[in-house]
C-alpha positions as a LaTeX table, in Angstrom:
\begin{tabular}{lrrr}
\hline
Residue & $x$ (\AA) & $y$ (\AA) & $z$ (\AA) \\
\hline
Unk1 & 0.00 & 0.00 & 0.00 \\
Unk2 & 1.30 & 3.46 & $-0.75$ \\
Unk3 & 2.06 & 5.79 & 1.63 \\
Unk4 & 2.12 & 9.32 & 1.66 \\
Unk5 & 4.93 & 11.52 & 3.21 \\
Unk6 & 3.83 & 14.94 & 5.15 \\
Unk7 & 6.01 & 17.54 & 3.93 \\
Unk8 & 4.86 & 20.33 & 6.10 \\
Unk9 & 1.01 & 20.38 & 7.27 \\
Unk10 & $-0.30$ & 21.33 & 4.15 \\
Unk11 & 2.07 & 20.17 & 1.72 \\
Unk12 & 2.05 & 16.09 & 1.01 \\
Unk13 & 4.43 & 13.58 & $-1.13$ \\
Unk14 & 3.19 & 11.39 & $-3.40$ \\
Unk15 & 5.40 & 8.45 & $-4.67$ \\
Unk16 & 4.33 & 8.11 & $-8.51$ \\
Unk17 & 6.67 & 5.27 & $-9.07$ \\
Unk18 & 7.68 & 6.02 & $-12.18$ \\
Unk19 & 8.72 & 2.56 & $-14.09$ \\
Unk20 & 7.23 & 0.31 & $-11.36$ \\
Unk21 & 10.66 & 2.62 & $-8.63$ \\
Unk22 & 9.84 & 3.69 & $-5.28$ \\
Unk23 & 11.03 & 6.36 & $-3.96$ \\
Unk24 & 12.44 & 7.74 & $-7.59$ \\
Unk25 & 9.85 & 10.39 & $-8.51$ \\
Unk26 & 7.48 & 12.55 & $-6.48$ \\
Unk27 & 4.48 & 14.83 & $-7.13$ \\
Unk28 & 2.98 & 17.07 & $-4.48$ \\
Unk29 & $-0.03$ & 17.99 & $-2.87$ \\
Unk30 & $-0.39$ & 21.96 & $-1.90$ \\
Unk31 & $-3.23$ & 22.35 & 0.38 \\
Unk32 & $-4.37$ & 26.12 & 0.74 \\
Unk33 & $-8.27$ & 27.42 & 0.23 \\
Unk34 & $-7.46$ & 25.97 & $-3.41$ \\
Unk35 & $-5.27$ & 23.06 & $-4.21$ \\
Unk36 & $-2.21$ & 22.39 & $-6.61$ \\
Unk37 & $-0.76$ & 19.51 & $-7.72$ \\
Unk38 & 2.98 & 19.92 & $-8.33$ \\
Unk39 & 4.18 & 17.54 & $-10.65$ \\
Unk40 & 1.77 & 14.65 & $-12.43$ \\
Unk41 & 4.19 & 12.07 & $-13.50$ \\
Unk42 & 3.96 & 10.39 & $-16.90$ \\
Unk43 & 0.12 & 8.49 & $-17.56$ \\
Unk44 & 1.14 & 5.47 & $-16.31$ \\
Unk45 & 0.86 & 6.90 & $-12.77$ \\
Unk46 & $-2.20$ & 8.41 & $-12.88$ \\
Unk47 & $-4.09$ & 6.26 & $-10.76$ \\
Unk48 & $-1.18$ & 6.23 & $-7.94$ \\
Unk49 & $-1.59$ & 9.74 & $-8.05$ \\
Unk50 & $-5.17$ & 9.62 & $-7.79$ \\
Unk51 & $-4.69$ & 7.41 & $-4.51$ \\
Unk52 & $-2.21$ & 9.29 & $-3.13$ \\
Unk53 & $-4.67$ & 12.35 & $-3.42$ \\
Unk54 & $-7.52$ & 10.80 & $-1.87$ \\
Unk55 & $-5.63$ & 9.33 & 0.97 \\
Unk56 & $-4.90$ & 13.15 & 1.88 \\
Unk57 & $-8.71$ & 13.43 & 2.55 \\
Unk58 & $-8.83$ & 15.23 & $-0.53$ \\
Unk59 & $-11.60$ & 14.48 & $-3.54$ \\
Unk60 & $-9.48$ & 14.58 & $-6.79$ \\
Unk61 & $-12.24$ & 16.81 & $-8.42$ \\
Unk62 & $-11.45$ & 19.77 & $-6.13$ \\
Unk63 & $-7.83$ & 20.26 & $-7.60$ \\
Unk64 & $-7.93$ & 23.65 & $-9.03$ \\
Unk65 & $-4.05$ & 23.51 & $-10.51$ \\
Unk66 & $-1.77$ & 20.88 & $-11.83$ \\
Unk67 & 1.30 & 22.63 & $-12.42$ \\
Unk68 & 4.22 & 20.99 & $-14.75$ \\
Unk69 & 7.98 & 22.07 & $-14.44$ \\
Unk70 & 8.86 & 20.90 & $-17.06$ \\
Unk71 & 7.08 & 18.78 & $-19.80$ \\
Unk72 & 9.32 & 15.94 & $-20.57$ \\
Unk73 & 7.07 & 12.82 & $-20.06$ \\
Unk74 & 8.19 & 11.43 & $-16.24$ \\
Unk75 & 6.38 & 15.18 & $-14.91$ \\
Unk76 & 3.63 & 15.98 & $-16.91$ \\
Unk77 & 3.23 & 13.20 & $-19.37$ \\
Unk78 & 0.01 & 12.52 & $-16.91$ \\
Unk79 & $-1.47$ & 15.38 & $-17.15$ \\
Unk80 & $-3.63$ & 14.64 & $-20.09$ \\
Unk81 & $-5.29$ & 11.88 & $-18.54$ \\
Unk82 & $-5.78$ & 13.61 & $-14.74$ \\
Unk83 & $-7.63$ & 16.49 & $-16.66$ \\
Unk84 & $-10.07$ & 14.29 & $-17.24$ \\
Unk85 & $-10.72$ & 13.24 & $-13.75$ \\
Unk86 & $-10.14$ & 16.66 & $-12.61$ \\
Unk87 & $-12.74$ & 18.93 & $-14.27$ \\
Unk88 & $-12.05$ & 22.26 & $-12.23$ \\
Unk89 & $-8.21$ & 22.20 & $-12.98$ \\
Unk90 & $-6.09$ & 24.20 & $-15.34$ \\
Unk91 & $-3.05$ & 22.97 & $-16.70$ \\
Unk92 & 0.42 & 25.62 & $-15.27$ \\
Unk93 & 3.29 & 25.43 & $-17.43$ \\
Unk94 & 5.86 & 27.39 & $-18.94$ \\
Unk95 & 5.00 & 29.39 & $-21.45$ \\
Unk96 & 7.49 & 27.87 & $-23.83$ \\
Unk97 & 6.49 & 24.17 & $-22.81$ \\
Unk98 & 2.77 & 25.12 & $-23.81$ \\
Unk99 & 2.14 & 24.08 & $-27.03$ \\
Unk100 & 3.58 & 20.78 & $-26.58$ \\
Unk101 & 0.99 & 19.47 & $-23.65$ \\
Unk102 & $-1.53$ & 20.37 & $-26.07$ \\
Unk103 & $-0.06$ & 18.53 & $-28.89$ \\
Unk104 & 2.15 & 16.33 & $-27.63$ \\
Unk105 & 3.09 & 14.55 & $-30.35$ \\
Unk106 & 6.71 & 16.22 & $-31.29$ \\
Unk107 & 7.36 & 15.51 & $-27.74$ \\
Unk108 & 7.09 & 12.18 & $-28.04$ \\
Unk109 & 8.89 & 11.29 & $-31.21$ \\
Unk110 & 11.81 & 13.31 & $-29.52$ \\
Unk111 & 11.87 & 11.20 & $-26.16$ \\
Unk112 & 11.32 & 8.00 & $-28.29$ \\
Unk113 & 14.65 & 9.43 & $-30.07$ \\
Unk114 & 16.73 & 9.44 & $-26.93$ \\
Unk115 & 15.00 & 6.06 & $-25.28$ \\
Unk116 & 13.60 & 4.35 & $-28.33$ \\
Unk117 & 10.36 & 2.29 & $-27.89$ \\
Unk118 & 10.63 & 2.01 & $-24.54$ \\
Unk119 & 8.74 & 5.28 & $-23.95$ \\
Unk120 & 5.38 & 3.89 & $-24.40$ \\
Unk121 & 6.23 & 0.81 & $-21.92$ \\
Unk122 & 7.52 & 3.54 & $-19.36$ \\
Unk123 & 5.26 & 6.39 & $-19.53$ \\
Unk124 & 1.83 & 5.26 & $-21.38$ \\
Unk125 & $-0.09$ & 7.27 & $-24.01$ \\
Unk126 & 0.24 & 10.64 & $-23.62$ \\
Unk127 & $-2.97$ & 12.57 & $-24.11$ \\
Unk128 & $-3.28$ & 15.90 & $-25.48$ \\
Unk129 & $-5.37$ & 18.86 & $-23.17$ \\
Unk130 & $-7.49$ & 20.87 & $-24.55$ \\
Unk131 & $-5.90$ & 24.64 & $-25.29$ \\
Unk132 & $-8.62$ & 25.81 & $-23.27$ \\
Unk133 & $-7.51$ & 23.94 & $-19.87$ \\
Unk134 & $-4.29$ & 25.36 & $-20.10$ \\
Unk135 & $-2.75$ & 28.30 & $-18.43$ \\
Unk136 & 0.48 & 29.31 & $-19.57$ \\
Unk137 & 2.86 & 31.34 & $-17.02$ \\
Unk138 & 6.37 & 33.04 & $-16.84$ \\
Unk139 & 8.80 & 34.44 & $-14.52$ \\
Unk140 & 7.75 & 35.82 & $-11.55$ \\
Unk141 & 3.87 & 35.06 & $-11.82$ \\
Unk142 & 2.41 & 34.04 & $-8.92$ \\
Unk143 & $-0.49$ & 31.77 & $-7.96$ \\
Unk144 & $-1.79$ & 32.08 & $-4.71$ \\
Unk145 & $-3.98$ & 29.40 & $-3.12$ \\
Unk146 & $-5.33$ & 31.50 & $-0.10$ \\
Unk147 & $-4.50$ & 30.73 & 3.05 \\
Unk148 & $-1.10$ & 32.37 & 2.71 \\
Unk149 & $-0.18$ & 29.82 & 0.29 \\
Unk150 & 1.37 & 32.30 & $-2.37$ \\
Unk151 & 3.15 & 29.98 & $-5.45$ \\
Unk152 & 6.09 & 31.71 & $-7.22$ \\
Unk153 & 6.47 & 30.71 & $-10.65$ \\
Unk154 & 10.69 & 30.72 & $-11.12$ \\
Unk155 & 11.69 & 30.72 & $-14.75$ \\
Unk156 & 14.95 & 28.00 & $-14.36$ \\
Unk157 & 16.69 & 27.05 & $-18.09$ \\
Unk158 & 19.92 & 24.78 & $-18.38$ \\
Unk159 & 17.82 & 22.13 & $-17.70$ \\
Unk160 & 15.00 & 22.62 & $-20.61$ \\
Unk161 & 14.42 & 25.94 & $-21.92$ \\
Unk162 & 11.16 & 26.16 & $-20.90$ \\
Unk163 & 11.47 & 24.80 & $-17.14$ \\
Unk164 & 10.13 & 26.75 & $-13.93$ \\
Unk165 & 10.34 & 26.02 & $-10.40$ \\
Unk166 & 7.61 & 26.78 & $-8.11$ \\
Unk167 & 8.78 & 28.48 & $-4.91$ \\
Unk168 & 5.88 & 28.68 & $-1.62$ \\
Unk169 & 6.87 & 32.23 & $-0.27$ \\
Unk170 & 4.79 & 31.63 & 2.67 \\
Unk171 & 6.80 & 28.21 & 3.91 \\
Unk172 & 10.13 & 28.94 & 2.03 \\
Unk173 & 10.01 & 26.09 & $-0.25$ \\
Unk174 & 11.10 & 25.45 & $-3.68$ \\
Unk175 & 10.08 & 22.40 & $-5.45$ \\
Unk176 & 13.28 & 22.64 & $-7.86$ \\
Unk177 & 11.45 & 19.75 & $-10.87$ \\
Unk178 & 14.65 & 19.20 & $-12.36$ \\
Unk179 & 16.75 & 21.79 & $-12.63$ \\
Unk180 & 19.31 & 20.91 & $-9.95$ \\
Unk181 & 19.65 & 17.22 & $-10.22$ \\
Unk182 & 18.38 & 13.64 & $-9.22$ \\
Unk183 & 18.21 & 13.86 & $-5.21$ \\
Unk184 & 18.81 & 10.27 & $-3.67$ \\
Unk185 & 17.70 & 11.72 & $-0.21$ \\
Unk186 & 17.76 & 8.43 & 2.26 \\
Unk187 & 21.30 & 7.61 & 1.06 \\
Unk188 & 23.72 & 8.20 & 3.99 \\
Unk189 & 25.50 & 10.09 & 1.44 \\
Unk190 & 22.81 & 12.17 & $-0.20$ \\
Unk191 & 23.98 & 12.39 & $-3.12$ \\
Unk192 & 23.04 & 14.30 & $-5.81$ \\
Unk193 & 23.33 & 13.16 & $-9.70$ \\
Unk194 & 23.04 & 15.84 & $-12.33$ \\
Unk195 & 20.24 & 15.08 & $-15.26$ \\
Unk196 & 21.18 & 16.69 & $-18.61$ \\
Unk197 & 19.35 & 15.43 & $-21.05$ \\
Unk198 & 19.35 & 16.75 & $-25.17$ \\
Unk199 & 18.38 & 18.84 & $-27.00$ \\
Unk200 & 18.19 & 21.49 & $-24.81$ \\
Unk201 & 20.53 & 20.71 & $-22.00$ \\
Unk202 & 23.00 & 23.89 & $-21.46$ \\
Unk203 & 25.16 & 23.86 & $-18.59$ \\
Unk204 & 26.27 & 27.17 & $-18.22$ \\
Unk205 & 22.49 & 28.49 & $-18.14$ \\
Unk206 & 21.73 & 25.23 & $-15.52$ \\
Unk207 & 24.55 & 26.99 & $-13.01$ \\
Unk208 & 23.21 & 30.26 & $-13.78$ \\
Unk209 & 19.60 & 29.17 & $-12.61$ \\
Unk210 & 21.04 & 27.43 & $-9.48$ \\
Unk211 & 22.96 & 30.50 & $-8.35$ \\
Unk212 & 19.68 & 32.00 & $-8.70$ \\
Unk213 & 18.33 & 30.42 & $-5.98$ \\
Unk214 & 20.92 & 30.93 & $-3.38$ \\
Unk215 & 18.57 & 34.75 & $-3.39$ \\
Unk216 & 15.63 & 32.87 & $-2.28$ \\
Unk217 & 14.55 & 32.78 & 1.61 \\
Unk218 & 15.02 & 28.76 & 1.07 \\
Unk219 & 13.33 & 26.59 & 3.97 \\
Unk220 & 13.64 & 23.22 & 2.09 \\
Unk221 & 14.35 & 22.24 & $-1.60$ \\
Unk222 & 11.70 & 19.34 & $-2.37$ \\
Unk223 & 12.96 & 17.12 & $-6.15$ \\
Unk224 & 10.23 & 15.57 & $-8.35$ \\
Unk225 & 13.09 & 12.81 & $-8.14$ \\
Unk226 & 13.04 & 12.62 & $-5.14$ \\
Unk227 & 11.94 & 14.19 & $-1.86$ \\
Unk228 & 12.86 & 17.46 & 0.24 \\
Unk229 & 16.47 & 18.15 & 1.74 \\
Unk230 & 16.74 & 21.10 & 4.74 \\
Unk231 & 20.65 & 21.11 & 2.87 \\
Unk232 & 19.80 & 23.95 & 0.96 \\
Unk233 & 23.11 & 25.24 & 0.35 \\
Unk234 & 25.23 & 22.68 & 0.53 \\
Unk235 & 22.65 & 20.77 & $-1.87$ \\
Unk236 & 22.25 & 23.98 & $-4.50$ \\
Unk237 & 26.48 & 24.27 & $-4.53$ \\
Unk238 & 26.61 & 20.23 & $-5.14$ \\
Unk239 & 24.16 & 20.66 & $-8.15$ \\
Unk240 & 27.14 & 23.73 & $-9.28$ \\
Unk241 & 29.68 & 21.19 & $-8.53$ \\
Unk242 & 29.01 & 18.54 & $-10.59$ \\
Unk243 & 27.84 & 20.59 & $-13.74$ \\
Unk244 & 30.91 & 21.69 & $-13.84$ \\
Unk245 & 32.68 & 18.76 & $-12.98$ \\
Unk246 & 31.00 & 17.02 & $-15.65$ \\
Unk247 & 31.72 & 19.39 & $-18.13$ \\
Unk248 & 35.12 & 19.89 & $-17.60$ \\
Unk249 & 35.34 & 15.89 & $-18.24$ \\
Unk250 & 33.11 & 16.01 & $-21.66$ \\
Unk251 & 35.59 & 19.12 & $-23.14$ \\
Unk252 & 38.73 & 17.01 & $-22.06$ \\
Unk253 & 37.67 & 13.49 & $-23.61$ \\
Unk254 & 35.93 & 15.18 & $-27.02$ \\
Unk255 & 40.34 & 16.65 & $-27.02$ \\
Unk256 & 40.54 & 13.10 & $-27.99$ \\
Unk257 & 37.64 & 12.23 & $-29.57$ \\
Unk258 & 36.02 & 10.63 & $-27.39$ \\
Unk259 & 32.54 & 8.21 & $-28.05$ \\
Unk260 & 29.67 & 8.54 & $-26.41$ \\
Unk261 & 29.94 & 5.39 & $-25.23$ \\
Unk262 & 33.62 & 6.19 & $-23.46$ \\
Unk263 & 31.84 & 9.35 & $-21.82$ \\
Unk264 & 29.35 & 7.29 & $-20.44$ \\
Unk265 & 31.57 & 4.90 & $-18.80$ \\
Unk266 & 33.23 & 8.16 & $-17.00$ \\
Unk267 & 30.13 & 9.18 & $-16.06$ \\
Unk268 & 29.05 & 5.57 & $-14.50$ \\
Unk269 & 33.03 & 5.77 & $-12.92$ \\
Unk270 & 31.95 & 9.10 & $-11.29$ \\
Unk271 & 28.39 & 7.80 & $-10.65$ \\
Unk272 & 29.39 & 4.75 & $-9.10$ \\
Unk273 & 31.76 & 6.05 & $-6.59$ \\
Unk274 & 29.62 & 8.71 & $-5.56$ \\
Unk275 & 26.88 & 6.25 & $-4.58$ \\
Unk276 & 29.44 & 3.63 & $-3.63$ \\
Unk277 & 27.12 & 1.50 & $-0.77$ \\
Unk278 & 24.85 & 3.77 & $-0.50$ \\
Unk279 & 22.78 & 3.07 & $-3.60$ \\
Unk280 & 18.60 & 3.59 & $-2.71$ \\
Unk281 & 17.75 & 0.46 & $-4.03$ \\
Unk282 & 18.64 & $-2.08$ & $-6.83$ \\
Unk283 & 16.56 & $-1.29$ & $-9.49$ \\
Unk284 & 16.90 & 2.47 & $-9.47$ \\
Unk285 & 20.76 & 2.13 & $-9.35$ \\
Unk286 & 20.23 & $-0.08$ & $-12.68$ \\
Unk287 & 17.87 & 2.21 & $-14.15$ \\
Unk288 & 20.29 & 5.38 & $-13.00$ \\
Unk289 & 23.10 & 3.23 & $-14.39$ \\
Unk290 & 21.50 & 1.68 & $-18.16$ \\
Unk291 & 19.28 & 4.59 & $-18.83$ \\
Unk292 & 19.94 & 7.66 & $-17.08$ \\
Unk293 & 23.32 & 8.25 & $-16.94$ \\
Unk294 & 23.54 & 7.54 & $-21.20$ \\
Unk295 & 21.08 & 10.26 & $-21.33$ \\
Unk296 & 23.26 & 12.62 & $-19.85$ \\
Unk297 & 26.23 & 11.79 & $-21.81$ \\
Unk298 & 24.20 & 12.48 & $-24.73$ \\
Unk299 & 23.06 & 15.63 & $-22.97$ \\
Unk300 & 26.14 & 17.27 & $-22.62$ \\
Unk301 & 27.65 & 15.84 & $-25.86$ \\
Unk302 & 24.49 & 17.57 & $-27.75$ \\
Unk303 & 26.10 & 20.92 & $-26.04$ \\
Unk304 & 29.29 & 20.64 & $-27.27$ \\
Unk305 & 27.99 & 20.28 & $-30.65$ \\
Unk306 & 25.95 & 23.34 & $-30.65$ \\
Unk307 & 28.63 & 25.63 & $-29.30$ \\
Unk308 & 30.99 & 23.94 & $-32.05$ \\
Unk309 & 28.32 & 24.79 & $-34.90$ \\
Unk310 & 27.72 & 28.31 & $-33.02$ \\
Unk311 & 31.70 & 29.30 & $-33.49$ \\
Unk312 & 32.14 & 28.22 & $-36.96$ \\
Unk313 & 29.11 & 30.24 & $-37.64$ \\
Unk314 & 30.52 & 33.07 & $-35.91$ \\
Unk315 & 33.98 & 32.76 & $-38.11$ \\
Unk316 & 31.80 & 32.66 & $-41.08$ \\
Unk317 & 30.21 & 36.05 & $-40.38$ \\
Unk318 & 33.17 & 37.58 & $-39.13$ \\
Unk319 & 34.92 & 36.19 & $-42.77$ \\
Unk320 & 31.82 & 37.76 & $-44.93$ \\
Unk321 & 33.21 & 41.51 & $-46.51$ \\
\hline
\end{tabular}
């Protein structure tokens, strides 16, 4: 039976167990005089999020918001299908992301380019929502839920271009989606992985947004994978760390043209000794170590690329008379 974790006393965890994983990606409850989901998970976990709703005391139908961080398919590939259960709720999402929740259909061919046919096993069908469900937000707008429960909308990039973070003003709490890393919060460790997927993965924008949010009156940082940390700092200059580290790494190996297949196995190296014993569990270690971490090689490899198309462009125009 699933459980639900109290976060504060109106904000609740819900495990959506993303390919069959505890404890690997979380959505949450906000509980003010209306209610916001944070996060919906891909399709698939619909009906776990559903449960985990209800066993809040809460009636599904109520939820006035299901805001999306990000719209790759493991946060709001789901929210196509909760729509429909949830008649009074408008879809929150950047701006940017927008289009793509209403047809989702480029998304999909693009994540079954980096995963292959695996996507539909994973995630499910992802439904499109109707244009007029959604509501489209930027920067600095703010939702506010009564009951002092005022949601900042944080534009974040690195991550995806069109990612925000939702910070509660009221309770000092920023539910960060993606856009500082993978948080494996019951290791003794607590390590933190980095997640840089293509095509849009930038690193220097990603430290840019997390420097951002050493300005924010930060309580608790809570990941859609997975859970809250009271380590603000020493969590937010981790997520620095290793973009860095990382891409230090990918602009030494490519010096020797390196595959994507060698950059993965540093990556696993790094991976691997970060998490040493600690590992959460089994089959999120393999699915960190098979899927995940190839992803991110890809990521930052995609990056290099650009910025290598970007200069000769640049020597082209500064050639033209």
């Amino acid at each position: 039976m699933m459980e639900n974790r109290k976060v504060t006393d109106s904000i609740y965890l819900i495990d959506a167990k993303v390919f069959g994983i505890p404890d690997f990606t979380s959505a949450y409850l906000i509980v003010g005089e209306e209610l916001a989901l944070v996060e919906t998970g891909p399709a698939k976990s619909a009906p776990l999020i559903m449960e985990g709703i209800r066993r809040v005391g809460v009636d599904p139908r109520d939820i006035s918001y299901l805001i999306v961080t990000h719209v790759h398919l493991d946060h709001g590939g789901g929210a196509g299908t909760l729509v429909k259960e949830m008649p009074r709720a408008r879809v929150v999402v950047h701006e940017k992301g927008a289009r793509h929740m209403v047809d989702p259909s480029k998304l999909v061919k693009s994540s079954k380019g980096v995963f292959g046919p695996l996507i539909n096993e994973w995630y499910g069908e992802v439904l499109p929502i109707e244009e007029g469900r959604m509501m489209p937000v930027k920067d600095g707008d703010i939702i506010n839920l009564g009951k002092g429960q005022r949601l900042r909308m944080i534009g974040s990039p690195g991550h995806a271009n069109h990612h925000i973070c939702i910070y509660s003003e009221n309770e000092g709490i920023l539910f960060t989606g993606d856009a500082v890393g993978i948080y494996l919060s019951d290791s003794q460790a607590q390590a933190l992985v980095p997640t840089t997927p293509p095509p849009e993965f930038d690193p220097d924008i990603n430290i840019k947004t997390i420097e951002g949010f050493f300005d924010l009156d930060l309580r608790l940082l809570c990941f859609s994978h997975f859970g809250c940390t009271e380590r603000v700092n020493q969590t937010l200059s981790k997520g620095i760390e290793w973009l860095m580290k990382w891409k230090d790494t990918v602009s030494e190996m490519l010096e020797t043209n390196a595959s994507l297949q060698e950059i993965t196995e540093r990556f696993r190296q790094d991976t691997e000794a970060l998490l040493g014993p600690n590992k959460k569990t089994d089959a999120l270690h393999r699915w960190v170590m098979e899927h995940h971490l190839p992803m991110c090689a890809l990521g930052y490899l995609n990056y290099f690329q650009r910025k290598k198309g970007e200069r000769m462009q640049e020597g082209m125009f500064q050639q033209t008379p």
